[in-house]
N, CA, C and O atoms as a DFTB+ gen file, in Angstrom:
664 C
 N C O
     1  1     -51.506       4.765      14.782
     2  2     -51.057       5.203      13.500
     3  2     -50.275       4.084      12.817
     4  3     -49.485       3.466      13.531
     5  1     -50.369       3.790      11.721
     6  2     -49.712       2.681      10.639
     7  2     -48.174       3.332      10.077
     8  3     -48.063       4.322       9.353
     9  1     -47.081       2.518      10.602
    10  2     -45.815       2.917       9.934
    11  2     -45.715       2.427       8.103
    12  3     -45.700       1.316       7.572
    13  1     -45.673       3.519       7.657
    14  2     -44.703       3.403       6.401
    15  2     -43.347       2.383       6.198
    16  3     -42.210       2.736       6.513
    17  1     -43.643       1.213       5.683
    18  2     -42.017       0.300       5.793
    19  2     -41.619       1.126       5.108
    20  3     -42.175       2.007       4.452
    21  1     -39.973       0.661       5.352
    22  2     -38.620       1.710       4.140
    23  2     -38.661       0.895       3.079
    24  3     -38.962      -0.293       2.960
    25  1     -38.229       1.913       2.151
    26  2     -38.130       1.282       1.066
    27  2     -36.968       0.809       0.573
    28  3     -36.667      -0.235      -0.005
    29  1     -36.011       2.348       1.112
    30  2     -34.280       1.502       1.243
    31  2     -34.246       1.438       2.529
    32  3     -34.820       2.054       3.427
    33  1     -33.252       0.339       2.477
    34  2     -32.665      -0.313       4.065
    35  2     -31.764       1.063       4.220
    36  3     -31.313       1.755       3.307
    37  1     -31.611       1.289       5.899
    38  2     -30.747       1.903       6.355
    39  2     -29.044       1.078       6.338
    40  3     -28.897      -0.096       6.679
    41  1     -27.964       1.922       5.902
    42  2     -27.055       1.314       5.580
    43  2     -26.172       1.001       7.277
    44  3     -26.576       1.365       8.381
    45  1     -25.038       0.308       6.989
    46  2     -24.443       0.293       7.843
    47  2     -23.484      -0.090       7.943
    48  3     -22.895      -0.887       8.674
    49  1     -23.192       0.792       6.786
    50  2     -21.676       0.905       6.190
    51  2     -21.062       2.327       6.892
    52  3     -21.925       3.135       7.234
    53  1     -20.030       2.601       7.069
    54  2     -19.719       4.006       8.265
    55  2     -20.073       5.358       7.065
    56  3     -20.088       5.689       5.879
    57  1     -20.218       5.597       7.887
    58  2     -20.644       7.297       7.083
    59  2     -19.683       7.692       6.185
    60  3     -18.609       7.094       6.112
    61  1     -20.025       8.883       5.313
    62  2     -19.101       9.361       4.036
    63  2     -18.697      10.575       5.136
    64  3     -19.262      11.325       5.933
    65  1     -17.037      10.197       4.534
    66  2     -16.185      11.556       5.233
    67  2     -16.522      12.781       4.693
    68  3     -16.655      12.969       3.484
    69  1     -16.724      13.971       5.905
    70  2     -16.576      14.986       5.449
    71  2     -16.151      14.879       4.382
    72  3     -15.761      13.821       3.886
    73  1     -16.159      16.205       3.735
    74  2     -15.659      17.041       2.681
    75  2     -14.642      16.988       2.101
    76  3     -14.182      16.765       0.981
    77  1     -14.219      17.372       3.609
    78  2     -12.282      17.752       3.687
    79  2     -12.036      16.893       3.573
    80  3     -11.350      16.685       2.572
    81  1     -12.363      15.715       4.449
    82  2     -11.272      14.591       4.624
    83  2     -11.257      14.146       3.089
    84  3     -10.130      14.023       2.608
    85  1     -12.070      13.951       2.460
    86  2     -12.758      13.293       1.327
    87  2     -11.317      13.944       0.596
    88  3     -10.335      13.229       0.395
    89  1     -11.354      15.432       0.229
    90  2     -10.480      15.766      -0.723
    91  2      -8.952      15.881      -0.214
    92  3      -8.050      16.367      -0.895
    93  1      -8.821      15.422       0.929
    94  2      -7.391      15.595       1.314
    95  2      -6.622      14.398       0.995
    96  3      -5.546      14.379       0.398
    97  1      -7.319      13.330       1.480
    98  2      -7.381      12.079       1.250
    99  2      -7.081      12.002      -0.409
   100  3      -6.023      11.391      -0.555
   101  1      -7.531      12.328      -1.448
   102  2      -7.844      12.241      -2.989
   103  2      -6.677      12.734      -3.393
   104  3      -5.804      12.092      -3.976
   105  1      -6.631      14.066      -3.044
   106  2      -5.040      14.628      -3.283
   107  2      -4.158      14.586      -2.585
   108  3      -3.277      15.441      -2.675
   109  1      -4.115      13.902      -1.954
   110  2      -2.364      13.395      -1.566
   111  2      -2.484      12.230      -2.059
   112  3      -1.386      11.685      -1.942
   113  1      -3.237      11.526      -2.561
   114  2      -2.959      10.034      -3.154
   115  2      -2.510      10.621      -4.815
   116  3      -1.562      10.094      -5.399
   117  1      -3.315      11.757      -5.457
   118  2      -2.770      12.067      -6.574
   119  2      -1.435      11.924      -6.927
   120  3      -0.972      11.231      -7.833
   121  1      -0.354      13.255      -5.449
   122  2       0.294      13.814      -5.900
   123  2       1.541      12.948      -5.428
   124  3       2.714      13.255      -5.641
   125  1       1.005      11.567      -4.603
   126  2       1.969      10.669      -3.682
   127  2       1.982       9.751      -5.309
   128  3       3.072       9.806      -5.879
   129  1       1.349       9.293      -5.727
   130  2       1.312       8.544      -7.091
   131  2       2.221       9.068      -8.161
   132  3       3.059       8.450      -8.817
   133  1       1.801      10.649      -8.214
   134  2       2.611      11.462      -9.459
   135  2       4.122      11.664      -9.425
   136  3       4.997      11.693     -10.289
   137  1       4.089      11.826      -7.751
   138  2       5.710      11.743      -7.453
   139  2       6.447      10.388      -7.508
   140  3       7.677      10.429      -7.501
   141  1       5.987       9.504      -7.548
   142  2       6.341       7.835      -7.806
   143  2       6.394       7.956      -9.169
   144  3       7.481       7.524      -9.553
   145  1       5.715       8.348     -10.079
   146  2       5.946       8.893     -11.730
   147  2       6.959       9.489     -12.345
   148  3       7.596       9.341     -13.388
   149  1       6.939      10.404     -11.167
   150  2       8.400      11.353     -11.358
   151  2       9.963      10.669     -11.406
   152  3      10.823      10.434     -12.255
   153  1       9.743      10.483      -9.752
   154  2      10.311       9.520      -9.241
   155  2      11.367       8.580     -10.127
   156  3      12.584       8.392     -10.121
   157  1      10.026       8.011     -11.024
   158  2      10.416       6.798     -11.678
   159  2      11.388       7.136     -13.038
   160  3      12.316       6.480     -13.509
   161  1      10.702       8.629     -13.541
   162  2      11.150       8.742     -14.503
   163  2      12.360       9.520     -14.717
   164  3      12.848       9.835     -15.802
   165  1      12.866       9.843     -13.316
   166  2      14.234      10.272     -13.063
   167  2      15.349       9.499     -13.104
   168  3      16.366       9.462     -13.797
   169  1      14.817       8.770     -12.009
   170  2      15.986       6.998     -11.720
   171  2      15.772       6.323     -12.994
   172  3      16.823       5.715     -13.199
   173  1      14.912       6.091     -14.025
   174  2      14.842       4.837     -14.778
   175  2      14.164       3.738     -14.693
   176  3      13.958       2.935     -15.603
   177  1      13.726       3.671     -13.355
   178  2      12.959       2.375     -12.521
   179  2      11.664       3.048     -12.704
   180  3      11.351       4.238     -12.688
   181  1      10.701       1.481     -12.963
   182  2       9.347       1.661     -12.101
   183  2       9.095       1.427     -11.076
   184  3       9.254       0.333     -10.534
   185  1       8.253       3.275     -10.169
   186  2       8.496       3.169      -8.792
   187  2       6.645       2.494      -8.874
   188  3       6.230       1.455      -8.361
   189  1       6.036       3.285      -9.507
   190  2       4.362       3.107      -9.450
   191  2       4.287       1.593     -10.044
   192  3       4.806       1.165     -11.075
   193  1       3.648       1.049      -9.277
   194  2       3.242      -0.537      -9.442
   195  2       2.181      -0.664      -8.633
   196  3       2.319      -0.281      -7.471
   197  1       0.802      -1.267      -9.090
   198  2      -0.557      -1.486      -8.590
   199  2      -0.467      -1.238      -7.328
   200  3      -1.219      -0.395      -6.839
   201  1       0.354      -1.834      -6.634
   202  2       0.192      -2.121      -5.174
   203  2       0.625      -1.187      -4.485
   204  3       0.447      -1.119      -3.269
   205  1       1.195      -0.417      -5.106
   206  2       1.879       1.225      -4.149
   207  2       0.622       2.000      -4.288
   208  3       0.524       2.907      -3.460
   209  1      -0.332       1.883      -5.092
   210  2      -1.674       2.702      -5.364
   211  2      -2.492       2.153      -4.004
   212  3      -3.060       2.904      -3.211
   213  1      -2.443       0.864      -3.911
   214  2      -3.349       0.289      -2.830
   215  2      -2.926       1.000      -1.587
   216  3      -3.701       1.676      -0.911
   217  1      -1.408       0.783      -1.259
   218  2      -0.718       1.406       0.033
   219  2      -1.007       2.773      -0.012
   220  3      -1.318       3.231       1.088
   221  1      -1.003       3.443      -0.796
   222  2      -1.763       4.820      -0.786
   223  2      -2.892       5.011      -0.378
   224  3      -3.110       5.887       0.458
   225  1      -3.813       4.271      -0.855
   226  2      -5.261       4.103      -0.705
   227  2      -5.416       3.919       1.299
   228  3      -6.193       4.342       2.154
   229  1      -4.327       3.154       1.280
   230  2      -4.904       2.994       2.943
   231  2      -4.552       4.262       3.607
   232  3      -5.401       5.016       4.082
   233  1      -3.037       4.525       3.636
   234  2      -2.138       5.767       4.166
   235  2      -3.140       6.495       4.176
   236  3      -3.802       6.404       5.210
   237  1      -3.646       7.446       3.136
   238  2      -4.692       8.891       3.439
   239  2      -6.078       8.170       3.186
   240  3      -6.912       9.063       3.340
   241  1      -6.768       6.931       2.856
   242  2      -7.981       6.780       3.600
   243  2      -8.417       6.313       4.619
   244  3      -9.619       6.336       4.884
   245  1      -6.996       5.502       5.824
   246  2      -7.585       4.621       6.551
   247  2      -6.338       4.889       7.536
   248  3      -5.745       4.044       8.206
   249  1      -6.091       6.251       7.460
   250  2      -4.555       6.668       8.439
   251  2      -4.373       5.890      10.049
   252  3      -3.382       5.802      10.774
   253  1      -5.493       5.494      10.190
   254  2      -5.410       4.902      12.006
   255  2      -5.690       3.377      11.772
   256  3      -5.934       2.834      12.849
   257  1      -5.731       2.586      10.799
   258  2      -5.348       1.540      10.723
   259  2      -4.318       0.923      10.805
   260  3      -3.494       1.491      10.089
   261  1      -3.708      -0.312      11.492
   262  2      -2.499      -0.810      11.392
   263  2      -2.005      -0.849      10.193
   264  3      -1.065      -0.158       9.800
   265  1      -2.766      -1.863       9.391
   266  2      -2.141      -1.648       7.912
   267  2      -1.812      -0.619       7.259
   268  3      -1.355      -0.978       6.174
   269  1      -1.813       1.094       7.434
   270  2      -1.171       1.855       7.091
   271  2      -0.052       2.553       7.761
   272  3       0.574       3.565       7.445
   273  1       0.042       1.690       8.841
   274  2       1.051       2.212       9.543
   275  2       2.772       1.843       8.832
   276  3       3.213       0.897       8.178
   277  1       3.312       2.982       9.305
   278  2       4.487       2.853       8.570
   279  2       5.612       1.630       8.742
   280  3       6.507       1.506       7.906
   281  1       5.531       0.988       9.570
   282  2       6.507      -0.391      10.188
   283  2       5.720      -1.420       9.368
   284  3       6.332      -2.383       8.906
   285  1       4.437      -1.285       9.162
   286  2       3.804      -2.446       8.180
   287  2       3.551      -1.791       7.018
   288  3       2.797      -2.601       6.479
   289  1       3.676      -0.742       6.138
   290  2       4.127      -0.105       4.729
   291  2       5.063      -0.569       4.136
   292  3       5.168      -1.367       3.205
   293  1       5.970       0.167       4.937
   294  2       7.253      -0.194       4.209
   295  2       7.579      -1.705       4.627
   296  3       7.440      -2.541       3.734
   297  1       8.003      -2.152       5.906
   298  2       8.091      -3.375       6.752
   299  2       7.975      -4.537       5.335
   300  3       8.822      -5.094       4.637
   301  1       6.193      -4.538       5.369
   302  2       5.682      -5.523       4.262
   303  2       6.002      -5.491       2.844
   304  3       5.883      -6.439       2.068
   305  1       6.502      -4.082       2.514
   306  2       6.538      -4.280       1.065
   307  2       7.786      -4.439       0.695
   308  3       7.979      -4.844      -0.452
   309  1       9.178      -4.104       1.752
   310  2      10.307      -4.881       1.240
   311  2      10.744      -6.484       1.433
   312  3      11.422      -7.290       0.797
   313  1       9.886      -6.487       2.808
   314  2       9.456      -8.539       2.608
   315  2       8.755      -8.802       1.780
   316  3       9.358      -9.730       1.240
   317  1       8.116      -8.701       1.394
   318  2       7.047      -9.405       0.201
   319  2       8.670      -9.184      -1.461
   320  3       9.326      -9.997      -2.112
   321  1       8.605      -7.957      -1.423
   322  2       9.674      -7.459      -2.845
   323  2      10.428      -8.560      -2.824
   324  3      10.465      -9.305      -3.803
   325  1      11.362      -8.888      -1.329
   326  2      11.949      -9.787      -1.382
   327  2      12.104     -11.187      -1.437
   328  3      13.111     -11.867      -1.640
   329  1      10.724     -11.554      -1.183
   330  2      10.340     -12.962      -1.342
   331  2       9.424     -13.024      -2.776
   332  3       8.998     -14.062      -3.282
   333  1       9.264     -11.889      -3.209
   334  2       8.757     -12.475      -4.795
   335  2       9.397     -12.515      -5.567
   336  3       9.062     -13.112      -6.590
   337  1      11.181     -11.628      -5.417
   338  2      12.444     -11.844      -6.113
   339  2      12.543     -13.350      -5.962
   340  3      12.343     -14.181      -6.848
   341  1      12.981     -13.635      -4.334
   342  2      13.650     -14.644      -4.084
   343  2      12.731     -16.265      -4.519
   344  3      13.197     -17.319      -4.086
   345  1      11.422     -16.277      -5.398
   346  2      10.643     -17.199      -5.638
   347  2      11.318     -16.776      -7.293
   348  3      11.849     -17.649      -7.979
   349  1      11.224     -15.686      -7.651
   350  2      11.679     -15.463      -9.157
   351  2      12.743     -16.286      -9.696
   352  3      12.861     -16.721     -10.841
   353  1      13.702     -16.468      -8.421
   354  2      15.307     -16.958      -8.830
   355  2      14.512     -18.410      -9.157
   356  3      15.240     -19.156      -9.812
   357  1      13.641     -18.788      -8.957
   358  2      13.529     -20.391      -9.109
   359  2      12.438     -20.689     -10.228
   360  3      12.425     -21.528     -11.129
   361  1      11.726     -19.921      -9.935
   362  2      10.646     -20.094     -11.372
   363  2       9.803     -18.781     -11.616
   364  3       9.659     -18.081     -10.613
   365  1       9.146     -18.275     -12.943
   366  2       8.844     -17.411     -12.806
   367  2       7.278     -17.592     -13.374
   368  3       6.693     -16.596     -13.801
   369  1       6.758     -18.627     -13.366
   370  2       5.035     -18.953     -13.460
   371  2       4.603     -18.089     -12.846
   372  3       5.213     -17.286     -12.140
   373  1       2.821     -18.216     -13.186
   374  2       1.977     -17.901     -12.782
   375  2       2.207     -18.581     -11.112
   376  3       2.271     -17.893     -10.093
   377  1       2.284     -19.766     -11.161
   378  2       1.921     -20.961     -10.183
   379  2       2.923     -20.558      -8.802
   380  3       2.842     -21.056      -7.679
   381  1       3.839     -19.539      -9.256
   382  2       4.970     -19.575      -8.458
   383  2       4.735     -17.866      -7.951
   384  3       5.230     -17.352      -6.948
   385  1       4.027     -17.339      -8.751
   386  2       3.762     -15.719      -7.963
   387  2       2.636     -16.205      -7.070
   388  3       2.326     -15.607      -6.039
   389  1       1.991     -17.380      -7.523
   390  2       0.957     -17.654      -6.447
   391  2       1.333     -17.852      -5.001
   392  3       1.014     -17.119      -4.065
   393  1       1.995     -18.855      -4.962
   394  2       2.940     -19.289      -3.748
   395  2       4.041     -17.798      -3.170
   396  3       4.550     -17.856      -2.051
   397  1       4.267     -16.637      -4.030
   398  2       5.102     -15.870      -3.180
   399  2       3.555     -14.924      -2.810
   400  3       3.744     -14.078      -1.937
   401  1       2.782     -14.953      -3.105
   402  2       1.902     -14.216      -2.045
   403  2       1.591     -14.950      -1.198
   404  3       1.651     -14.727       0.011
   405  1       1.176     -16.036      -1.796
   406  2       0.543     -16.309       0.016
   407  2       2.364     -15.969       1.191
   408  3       2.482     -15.297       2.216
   409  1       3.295     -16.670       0.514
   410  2       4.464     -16.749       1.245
   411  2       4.774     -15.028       2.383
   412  3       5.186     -14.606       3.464
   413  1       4.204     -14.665       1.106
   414  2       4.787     -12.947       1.608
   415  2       3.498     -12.806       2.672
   416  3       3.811     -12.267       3.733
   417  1       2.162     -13.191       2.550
   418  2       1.254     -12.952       3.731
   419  2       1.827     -13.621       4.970
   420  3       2.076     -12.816       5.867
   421  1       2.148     -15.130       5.295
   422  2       2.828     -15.394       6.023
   423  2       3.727     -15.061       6.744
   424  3       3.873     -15.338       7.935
   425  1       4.696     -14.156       5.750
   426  2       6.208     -13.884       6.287
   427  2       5.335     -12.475       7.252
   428  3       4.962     -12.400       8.423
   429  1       5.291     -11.815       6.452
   430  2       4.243     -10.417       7.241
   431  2       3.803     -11.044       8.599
   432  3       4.447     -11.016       9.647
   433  1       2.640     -11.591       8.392
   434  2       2.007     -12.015       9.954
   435  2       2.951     -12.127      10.915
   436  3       2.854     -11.613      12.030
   437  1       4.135     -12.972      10.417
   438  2       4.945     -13.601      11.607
   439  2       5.880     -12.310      12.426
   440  3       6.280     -12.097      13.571
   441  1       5.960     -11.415      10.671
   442  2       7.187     -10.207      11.620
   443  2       6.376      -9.255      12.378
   444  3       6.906      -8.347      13.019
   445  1       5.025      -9.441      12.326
   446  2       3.812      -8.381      12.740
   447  2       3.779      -7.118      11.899
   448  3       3.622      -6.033      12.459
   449  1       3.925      -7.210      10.526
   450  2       3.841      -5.762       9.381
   451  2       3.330      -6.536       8.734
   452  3       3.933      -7.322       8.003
   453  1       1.824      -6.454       8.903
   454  2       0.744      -7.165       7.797
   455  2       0.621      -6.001       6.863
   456  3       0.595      -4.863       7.333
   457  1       0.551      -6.188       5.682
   458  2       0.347      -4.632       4.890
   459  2      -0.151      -5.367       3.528
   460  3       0.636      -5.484       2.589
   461  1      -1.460      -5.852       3.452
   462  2      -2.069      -6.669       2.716
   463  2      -1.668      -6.167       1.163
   464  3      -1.218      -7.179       0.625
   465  1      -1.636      -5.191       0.321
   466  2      -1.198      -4.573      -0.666
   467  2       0.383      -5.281      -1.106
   468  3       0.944      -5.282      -2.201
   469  1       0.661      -5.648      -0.270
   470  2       2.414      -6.095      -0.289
   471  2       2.519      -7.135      -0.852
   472  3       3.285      -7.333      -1.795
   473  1       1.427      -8.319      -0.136
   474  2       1.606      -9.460      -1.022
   475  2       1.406      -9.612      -2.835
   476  3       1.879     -10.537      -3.494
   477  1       0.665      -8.563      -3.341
   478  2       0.309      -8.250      -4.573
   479  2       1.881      -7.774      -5.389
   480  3       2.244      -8.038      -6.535
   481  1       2.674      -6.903      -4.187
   482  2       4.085      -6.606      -4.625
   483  2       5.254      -7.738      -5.060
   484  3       6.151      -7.748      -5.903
   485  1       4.652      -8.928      -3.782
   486  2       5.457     -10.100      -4.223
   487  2       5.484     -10.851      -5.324
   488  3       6.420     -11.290      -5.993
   489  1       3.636     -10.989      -5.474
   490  2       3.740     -11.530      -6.880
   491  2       4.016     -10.467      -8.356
   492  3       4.036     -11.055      -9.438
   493  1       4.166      -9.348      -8.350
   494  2       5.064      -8.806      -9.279
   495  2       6.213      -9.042      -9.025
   496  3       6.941      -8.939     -10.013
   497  1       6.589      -9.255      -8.328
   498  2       8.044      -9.210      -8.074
   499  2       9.006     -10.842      -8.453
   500  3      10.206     -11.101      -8.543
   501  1       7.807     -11.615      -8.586
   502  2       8.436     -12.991      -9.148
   503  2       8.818     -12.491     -10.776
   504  3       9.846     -12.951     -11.274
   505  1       8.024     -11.611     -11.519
   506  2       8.323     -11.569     -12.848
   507  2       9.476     -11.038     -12.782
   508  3      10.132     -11.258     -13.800
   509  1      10.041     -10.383     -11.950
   510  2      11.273      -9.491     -12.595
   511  2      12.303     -10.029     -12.742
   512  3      12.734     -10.836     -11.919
   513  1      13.070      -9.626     -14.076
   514  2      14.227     -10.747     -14.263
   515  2      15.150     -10.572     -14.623
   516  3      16.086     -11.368     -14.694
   517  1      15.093      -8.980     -15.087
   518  2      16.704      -7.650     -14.931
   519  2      16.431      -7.246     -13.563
   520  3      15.405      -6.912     -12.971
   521  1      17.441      -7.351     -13.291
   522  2      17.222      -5.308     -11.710
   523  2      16.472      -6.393     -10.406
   524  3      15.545      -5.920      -9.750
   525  1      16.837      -7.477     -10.190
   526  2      15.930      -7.943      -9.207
   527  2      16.450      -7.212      -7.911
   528  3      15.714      -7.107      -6.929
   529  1      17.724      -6.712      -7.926
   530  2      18.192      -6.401      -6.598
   531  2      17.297      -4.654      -6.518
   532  3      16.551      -4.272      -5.616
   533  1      17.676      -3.948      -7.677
   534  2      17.385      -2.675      -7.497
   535  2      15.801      -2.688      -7.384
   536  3      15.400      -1.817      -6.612
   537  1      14.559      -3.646      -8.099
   538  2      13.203      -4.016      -7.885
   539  2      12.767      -3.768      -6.060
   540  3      11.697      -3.392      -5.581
   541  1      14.044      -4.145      -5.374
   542  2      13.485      -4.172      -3.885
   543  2      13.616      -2.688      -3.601
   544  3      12.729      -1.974      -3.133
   545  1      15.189      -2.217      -4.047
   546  2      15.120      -0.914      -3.542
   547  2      14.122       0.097      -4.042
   548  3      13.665       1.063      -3.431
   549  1      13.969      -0.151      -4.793
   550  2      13.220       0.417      -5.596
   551  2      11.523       0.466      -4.820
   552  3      10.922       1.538      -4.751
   553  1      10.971      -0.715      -4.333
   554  2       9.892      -1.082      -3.524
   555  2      10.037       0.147      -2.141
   556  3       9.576       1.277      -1.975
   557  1      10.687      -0.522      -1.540
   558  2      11.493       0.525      -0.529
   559  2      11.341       1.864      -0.578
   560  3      10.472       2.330       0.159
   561  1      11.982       2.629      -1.279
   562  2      11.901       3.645      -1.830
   563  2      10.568       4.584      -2.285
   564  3      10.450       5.774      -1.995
   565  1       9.613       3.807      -3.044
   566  2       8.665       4.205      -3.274
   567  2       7.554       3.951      -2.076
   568  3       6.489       4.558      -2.186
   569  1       7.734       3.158      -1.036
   570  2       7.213       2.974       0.497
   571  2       7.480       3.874       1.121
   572  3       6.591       4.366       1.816
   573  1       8.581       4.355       1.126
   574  2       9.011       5.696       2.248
   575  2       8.541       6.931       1.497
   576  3       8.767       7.954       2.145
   577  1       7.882       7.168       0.175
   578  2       7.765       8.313      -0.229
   579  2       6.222       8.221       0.026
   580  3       5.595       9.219       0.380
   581  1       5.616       6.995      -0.161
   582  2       4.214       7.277       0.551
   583  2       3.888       7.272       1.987
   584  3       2.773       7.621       2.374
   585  1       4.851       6.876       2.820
   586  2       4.902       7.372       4.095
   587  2       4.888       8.927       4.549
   588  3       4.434       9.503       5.537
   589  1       5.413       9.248       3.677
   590  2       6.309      10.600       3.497
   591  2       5.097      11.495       2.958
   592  3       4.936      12.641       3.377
   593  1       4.424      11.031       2.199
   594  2       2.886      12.142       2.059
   595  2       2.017      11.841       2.928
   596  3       1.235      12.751       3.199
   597  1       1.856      10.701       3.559
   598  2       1.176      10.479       4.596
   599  2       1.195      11.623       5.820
   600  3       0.201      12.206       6.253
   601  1       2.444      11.778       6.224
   602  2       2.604      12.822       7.172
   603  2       2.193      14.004       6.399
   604  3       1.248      14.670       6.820
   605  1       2.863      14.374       5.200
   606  2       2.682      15.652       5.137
   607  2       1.135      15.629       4.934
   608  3       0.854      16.735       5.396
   609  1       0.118      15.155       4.593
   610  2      -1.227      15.319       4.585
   611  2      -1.457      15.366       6.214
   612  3      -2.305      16.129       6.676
   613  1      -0.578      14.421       7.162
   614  2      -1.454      14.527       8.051
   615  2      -0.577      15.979       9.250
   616  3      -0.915      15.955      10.433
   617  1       0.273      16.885       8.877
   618  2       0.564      17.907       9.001
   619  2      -0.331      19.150       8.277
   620  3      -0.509      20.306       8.662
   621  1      -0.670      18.664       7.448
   622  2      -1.674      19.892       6.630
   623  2      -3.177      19.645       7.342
   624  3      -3.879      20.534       7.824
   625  1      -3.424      18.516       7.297
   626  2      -4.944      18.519       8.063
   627  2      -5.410      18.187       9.340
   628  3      -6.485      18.163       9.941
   629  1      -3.668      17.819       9.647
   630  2      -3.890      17.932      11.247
   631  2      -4.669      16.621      11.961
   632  3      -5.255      16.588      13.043
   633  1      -4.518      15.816      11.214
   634  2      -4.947      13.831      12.195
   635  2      -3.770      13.801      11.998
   636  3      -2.864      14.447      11.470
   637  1      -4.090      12.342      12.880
   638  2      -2.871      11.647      13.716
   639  2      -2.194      10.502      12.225
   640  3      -2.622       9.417      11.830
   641  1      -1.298      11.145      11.847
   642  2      -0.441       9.686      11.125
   643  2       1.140      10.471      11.716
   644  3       1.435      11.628      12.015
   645  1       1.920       9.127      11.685
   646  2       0.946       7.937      12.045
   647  2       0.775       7.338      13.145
   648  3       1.458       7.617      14.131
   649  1      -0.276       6.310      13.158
   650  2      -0.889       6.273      14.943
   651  2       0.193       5.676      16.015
   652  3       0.191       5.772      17.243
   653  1       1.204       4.968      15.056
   654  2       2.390       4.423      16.071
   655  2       3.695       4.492      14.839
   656  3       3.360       4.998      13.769
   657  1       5.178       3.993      14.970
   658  2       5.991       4.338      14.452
   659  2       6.490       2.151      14.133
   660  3       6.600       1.307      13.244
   661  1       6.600       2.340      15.597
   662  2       7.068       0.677      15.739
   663  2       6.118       0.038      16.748
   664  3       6.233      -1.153      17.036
């Protein structure tokens, strides 16, 4: 008998999550985002900044990855906050948020809290040029609140976050 070639390639990319996971995952990133909105618009500060969307993105899509683990969440994003302040005090270029990411990938690797999203925090964090001190807490802050839906998603649906602590 003569095989039929495919016409699409078989992928081999990992399968689409269930259902559930799909929408649990979706809404807790909503309502972890909206509360950083809130958040923000209580204190005065912006808590939502690109890169807290990314750290979300991993937390409820990629909960058993290191990089969403909470020692490299938060870990990375108040090193990075702090080394894209501490590049700010000296110049605030383009050329110089360049150098605090890579800096902030570095610093990460070495403390072992790689949290790739973070370095993106550093280079915002060279622009800031009121509030540089409260910018970190502020980083901080909005790290522990997506930690903080992390569990509670993974209390409502019952996986493991997170897979280690330290």
């Amino acid at each position: 008998m003569m095989q039929i070639p495919r016409l699409i390639p078989i992928s081999k990319a990992p399968a689409r999550p269930a259902f559930s996971t799909l929408l649990a995952a979706t809404l807790t990133t909503v309502a972890a985002l909206m509360a950083l909105v809130g958040l923000g618009l209580l204190s005065g500060h912006l808590l939502l900044i690109p890169p807290m969307a990314a750290s979300m993105a991993l937390i409820a899509g990629a909960p058993s990855l290191p990089l969403s683990q909470p020692r490299h969440v938060v870990g990375g994003q108040i090193v990075s906050a702090m080394i894209g302040v501490l590049i700010g005090l000296v110049d605030t270029s383009l050329w110089a948020a360049a150098v605090a990411g890579g800096l902030a990938l570095g610093a990460m690797l070495f403390m072992r809290i790689s949290h790739s999203p973070a370095a993106a925090t550093a280079v915002v964090g060279v622009a800031v040029t009121d509030g540089r001190f409260s910018f970190v807490v502020c980083v901080a802050l909005a790290a522990l609140v997506l930690v903080a839906f992390g569990l509670l998603r993974s209390a409502l649906k019952r996986t493991a976050y997170p897979a280690y602590w330290w």
